[in-house]
LUMDO-76304 format. One record per residue (C-alpha): residue number from 1; residue in three letters; z, y, x. Coordinates in pm, whole numbers, plus 50000, padded with zeros to 5 digits. Example, Ala and Ser with C-alpha at 12.3 -4.5 7.8 and 13.67 -1.06 7.14 Angstrom:
REM residues 2
  pos  code      Z      Y      X
    1   ALA  50780  49550  51230
    2   SER  50714  49894  51367
//
This chain:
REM residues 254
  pos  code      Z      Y      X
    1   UNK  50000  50000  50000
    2   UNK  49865  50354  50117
    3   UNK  50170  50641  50107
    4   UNK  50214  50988  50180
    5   UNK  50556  51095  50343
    6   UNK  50664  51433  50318
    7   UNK  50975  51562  50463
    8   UNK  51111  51855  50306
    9   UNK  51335  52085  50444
   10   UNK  51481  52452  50314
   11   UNK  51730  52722  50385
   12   UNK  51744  52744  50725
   13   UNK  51859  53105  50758
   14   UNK  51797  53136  51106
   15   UNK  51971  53425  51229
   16   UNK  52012  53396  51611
   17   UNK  52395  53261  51592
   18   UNK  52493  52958  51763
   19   UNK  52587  52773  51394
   20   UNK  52212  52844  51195
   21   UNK  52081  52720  51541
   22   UNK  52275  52398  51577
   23   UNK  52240  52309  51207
   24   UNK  51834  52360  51203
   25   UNK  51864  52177  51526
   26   UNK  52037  51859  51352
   27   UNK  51747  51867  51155
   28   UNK  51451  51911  51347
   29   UNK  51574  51679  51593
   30   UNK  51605  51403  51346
   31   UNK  51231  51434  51249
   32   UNK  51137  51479  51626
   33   UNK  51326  51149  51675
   34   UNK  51162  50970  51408
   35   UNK  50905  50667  51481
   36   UNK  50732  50809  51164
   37   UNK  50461  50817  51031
   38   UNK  50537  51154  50877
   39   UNK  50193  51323  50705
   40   UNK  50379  51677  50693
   41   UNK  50672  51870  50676
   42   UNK  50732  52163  50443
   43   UNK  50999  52428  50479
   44   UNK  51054  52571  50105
   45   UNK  51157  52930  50195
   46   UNK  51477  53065  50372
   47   UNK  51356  53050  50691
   48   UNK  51502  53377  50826
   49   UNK  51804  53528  50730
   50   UNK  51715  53877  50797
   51   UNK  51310  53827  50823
   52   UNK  51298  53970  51213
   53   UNK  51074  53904  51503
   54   UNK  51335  53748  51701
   55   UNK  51423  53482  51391
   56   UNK  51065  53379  51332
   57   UNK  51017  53333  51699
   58   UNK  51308  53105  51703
   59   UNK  51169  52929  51369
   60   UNK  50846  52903  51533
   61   UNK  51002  52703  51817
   62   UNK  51181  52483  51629
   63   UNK  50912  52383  51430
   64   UNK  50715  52258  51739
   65   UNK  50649  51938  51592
   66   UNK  50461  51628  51619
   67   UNK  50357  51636  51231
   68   UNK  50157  51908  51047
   69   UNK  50445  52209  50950
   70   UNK  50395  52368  50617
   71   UNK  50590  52716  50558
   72   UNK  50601  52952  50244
   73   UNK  50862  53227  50216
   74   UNK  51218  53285  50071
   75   UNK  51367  53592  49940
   76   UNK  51560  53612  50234
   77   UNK  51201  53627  50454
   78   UNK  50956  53972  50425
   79   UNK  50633  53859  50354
   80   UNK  50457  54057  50701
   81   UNK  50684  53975  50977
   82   UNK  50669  53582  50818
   83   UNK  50269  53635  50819
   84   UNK  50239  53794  51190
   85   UNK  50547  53501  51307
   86   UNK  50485  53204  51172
   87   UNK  50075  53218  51059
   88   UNK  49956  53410  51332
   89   UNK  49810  53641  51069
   90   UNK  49783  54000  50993
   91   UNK  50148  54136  50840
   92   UNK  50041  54231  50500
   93   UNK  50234  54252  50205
   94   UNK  50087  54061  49907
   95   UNK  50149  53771  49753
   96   UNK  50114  53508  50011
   97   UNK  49935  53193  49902
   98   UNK  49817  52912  50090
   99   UNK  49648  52595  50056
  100   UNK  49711  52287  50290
  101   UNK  49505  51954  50257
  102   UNK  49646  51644  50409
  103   UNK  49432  51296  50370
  104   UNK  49657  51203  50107
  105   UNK  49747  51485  49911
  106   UNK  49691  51866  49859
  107   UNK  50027  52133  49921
  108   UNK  49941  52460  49696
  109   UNK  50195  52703  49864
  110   UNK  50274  52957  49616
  111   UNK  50460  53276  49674
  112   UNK  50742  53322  49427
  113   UNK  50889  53595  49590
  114   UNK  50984  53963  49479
  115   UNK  51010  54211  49740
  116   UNK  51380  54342  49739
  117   UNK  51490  54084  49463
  118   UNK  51660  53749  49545
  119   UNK  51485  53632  49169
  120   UNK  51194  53474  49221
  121   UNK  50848  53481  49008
  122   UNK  50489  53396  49020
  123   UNK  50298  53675  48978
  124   UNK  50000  53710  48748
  125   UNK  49755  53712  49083
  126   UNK  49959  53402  49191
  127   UNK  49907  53217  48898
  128   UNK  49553  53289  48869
  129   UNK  49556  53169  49225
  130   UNK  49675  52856  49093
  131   UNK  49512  52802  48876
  132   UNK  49133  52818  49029
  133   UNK  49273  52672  49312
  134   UNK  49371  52359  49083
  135   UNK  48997  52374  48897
  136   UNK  48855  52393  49216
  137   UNK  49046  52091  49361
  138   UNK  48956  51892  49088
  139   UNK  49163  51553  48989
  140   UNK  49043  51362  49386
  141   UNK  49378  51399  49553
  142   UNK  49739  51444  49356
  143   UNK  49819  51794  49409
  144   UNK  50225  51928  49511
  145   UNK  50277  52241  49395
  146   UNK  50548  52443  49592
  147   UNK  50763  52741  49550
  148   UNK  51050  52899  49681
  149   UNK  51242  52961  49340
  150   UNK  51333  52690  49100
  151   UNK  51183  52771  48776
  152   UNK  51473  52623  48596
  153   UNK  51858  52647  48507
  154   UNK  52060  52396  48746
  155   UNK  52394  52408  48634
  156   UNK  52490  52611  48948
  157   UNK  52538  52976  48820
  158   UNK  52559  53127  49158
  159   UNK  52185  53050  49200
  160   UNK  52103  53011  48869
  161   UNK  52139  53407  48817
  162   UNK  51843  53445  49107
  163   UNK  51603  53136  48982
  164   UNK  51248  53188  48955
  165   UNK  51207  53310  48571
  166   UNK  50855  53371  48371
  167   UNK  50844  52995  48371
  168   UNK  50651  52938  48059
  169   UNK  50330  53092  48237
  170   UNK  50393  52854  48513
  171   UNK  50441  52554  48236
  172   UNK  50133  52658  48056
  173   UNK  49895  52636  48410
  174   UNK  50010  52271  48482
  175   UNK  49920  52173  48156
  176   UNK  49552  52205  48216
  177   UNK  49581  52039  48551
  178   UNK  49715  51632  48541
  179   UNK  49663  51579  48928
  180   UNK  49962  51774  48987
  181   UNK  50221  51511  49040
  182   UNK  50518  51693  49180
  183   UNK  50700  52059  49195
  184   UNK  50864  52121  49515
  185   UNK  51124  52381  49613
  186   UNK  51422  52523  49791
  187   UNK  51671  52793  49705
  188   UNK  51945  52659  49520
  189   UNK  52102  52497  49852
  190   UNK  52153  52188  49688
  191   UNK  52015  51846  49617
  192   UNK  51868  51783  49270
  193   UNK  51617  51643  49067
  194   UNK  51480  51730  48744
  195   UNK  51132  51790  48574
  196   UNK  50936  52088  48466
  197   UNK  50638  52058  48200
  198   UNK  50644  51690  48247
  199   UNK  50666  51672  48621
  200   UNK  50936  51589  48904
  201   UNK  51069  51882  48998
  202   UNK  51248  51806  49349
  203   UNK  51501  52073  49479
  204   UNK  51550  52040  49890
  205   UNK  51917  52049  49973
  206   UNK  52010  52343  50244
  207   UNK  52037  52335  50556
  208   UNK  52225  52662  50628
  209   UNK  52497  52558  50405
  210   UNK  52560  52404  50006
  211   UNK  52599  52509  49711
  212   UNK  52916  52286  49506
  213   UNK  52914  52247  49174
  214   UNK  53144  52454  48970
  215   UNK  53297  52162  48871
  216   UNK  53390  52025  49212
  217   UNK  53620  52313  49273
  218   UNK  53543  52431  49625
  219   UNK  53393  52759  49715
  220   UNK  53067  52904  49567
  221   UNK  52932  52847  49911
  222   UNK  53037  52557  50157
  223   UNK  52929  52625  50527
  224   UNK  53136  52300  50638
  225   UNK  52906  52022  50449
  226   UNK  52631  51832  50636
  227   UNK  52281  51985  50671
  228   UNK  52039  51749  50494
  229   UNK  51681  51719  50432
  230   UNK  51493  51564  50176
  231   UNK  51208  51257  50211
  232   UNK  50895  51221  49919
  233   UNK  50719  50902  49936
  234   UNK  50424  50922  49707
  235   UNK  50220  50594  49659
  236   UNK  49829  50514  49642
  237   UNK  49965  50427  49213
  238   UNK  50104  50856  49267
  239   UNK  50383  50733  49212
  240   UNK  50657  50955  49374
  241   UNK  50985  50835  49537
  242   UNK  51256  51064  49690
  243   UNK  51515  51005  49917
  244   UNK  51766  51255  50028
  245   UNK  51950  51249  50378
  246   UNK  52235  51398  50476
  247   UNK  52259  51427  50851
  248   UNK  52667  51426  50995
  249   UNK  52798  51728  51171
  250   UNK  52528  51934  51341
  251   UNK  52560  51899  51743
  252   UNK  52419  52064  52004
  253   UNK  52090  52003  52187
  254   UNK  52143  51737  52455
//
């Protein structure tokens, strides 16, 4: 049986200091370490914590990997510094959009995003985006769609208060487009699974730190739990498997 493997990894908040470093390093390591295969990673947003030169240079090294490296951008990034440091592109300010084919899949990067707003939403040029892109692709190769913002309450109000809203637009696009076989996204520094207009909507646990639960009674944000990443399996049936992995206590480069 034929698979796709996508690691997934979000929240880094890079921000020069010795503890963003070591945890992205737990990470990164493991995947370097890895006999794989791995067909790609993607890094749902969050990469920077403050969206300077300095952190995307960092994120840049880190992300010197043996496996294709997908990025898209957080409300914690700026959409030109992330262009000119990461994509070796001109640092402009719209709505960044990208597509990335693999040989077993299709990665529609979509820029939820609001300049100066941790919310999140697709805007109308976005969508449209989207949506071509999607009529373009055709139904060939199962298409992930990915965002920054969930587009959906998760129970967590300290991130449900900045989730991506103006979902029904979003709902409405993936209606007209089967091939889409999974939503993938960061933000809510936490590990979940849901679905959205029929689909698997798969939410990347941080790395930076977690969100709890407000039932579990501990802080609104825990900086002491593991870093973890998240793996997608999809199968030559598109049939979609996660996995999530937490990783120990983050330790310095040997």
């Amino acid at each position: 049986m034929t698979t796709t493997v996508i690691a997934h990894v979000s929240d880094l908040h890079l921000d020069l200091s010795e503890r963003a470093t070591q945890r992205a390093l737990t990470v990164v390591n493991h995947l370097r370490d890895m006999p794989g295969p791995i067909d790609a990673v993607l890094v749902t947003g969050d990469i920077a914590d403050h969206a300077t030169a300095d952190e995307y240079a960092q994120a840049r090294k880190l992300f010197d990997l043996p496996y294709p490296v997908l990025v898209l951008p957080g409300n914690h990034d700026r959409r030109g510094p992330f262009r000119a440091g990461l994509l070796d592109a001109a640092p402009r300010d719209e709505e960044l959009n990208q597509v990335v084919r693999t040989p077993g899949a299709v990665f529609l990067l979509c820029d939820s995003t609001i300049p100066g707003s941790d919310e999140g939403l697709l805007a109308d040029p976005t969508l449209r985006w989207l949506d071509e892109t999607l009529t373009a692709e055709g139904g060939e190769l199962p298409v992930f769609v990915c965002f920054h913002h969930p587009p959906v309450d998760l129970h967590t109000p300290y991130v449900d208060r900045v989730r991506q809203f103006g979902e029904e637009r979003l709902a409405a696009v993936l209606e007209r487009h089967p091939q889409v076989v999974a939503l993938l996204c960061g933000h809510a520094h936490v590990a979940a699974a849901t679905t959205f207009a029929g689909r698997p909507l798969l939410v990347a646990p941080g790395v930076a730190s977690t969100v709890p639960l407000p039932f579990e009674g501990l802080p609104a944000v825990d900086y002491e739990l593991a870093p973890a990443l998240a793996f997608h399996v999809l199968d030559d049936r598109r049939r979609l498997v996660t996995h999530y992995r937490a990783l120990g206590q983050p330790h310095p480069e040997s």
